[in-house]
C-alpha positions in Angstrom: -100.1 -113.6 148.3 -101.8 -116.9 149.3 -98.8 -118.2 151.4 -100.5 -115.1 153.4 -103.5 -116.9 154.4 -103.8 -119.5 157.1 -106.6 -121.7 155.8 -109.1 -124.1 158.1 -109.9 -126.7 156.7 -113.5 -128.0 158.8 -114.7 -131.8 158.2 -117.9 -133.1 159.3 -117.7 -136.6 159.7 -120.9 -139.1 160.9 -119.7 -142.6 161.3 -117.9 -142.5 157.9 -114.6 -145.0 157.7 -114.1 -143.3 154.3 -112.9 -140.2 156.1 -109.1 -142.0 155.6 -109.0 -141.3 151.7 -110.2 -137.6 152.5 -107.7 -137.0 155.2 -105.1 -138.5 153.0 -106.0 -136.3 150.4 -105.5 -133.0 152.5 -101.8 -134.6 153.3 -101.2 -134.2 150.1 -102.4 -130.8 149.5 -99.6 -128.3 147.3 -100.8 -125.6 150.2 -100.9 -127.1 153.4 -103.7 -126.5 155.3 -103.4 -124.3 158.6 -105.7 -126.6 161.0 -107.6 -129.3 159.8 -111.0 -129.7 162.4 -112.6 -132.9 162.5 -116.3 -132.4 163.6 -118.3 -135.8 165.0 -121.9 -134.9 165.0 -121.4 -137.0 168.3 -119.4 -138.1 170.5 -118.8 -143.0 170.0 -118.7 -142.3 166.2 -116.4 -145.0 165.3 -114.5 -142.3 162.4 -112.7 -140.2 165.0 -110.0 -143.1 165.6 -109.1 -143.1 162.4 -109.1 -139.8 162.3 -107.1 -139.8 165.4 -104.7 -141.4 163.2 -103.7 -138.7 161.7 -102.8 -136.5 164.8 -98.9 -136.5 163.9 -99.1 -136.2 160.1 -101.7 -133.1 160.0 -102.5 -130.1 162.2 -105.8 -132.1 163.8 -107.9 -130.9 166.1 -111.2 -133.4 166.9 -114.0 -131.8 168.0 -117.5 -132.9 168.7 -120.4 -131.0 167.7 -122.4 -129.6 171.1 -124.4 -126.9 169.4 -126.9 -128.1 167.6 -127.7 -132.1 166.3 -127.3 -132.2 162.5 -125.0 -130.6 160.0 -125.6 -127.1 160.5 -125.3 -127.2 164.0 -121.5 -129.5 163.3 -120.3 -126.6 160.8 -121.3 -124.0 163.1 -119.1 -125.8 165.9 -116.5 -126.1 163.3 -116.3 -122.7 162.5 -116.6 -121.5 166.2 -113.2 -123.8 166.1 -111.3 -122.3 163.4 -108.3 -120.0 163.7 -107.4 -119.2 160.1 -108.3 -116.4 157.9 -110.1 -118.7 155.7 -112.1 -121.5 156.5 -113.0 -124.4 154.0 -115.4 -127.0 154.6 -115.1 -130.5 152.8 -117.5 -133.7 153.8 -115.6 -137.0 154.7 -116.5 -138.6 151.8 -115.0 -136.4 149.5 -111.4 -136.3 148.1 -109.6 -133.3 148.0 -107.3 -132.8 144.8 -103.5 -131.6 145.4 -104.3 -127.9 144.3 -108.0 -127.7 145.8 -106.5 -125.2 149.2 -104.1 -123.8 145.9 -107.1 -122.8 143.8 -109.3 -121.8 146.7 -107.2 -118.9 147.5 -106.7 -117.8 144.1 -110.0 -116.4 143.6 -109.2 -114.3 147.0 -107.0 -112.3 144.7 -109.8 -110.0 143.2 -111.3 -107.5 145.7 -115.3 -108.1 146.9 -114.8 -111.6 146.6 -116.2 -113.4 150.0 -117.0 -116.7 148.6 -115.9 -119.5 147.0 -117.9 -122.4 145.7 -116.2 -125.3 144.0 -117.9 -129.0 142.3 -117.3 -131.9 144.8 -117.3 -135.4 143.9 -117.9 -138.4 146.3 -115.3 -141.1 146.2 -117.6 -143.8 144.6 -118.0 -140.6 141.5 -114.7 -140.0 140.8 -112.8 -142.2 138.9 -110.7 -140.7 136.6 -113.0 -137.2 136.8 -110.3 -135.1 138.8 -109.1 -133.0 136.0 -112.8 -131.9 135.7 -113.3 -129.9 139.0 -114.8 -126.3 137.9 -114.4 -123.5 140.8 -116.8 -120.3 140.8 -116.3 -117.2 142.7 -119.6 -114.7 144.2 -118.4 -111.5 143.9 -120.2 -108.8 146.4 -120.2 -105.5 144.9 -122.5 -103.0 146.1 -125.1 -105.5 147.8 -125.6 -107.3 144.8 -124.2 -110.9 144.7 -123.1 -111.9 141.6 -121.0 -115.1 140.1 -118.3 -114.5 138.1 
């Protein structure tokens, strides 16, 4: 059921060179991502050539943000972007484990559920701490949001 969906993956990015390590990590990923979009909050940030790096080895497509200044206004031109079913959103600093896309779409499985909210590490924080990434799922049922 989750080779089904076609998952976005949306990455803000504001002159961070450690966006390599988080891009790497996606490579790696046991279910390969549909699109990965690369948002610049604007246009000379020194980032996108080393995200432009990574044109051949992942589905990239580098955007800059023209809707509003700031991060809201970058994931809303990230998701205005997206072709997949699903869309996931992970900051360049951040480092994806190999079953992060695996596990996101396993709490899809159970009906009502619309969200999916996992614990993210920086790279300076994780150190050997992989193994402990929790994941939680909001169920909607009935109007009422609820975790489970």
């Amino acid at each position: 059921m989750e080779a089904d969906y076609k998952v976005s993956v949306v990455v803000i990015v504001k002159n961070d060179p450690r966006i390599r390590y988080m891009l790497e990590s996606l490579l790696a990923q046991m279910h390969k991502p549909h699109e990965v979009i690369v948002v610049a909050d604007y246009g000379n940030d020194p980032s996108l050539a080393i995200a432009k790096e990574y044109t051949s080895a992942l589905p990239l497509k580098i955007v800059v943000n023209d809707i509003a200044p700031g991060y809201g206004g970058a994931r809303a031109k990230g998701v205005s972007e997206a072709q997949g079913d699903i869309i996931a959103f992970i900051d360049a600093e951040c480092i994806a484990h190999s079953d992060w896309i695996k596990n996101l779409l396993l709490g899809f499985r159970k009906p009502h559920v619309y969200v999916q909210v996992g614990r993210t590490l920086g790279i300076e924080e994780l150190g050997d701490g992989l193994e402990h990434f929790k994941w939680s799922r909001i169920e909607f049922d009935e109007g009422s949001i609820k975790p489970i």
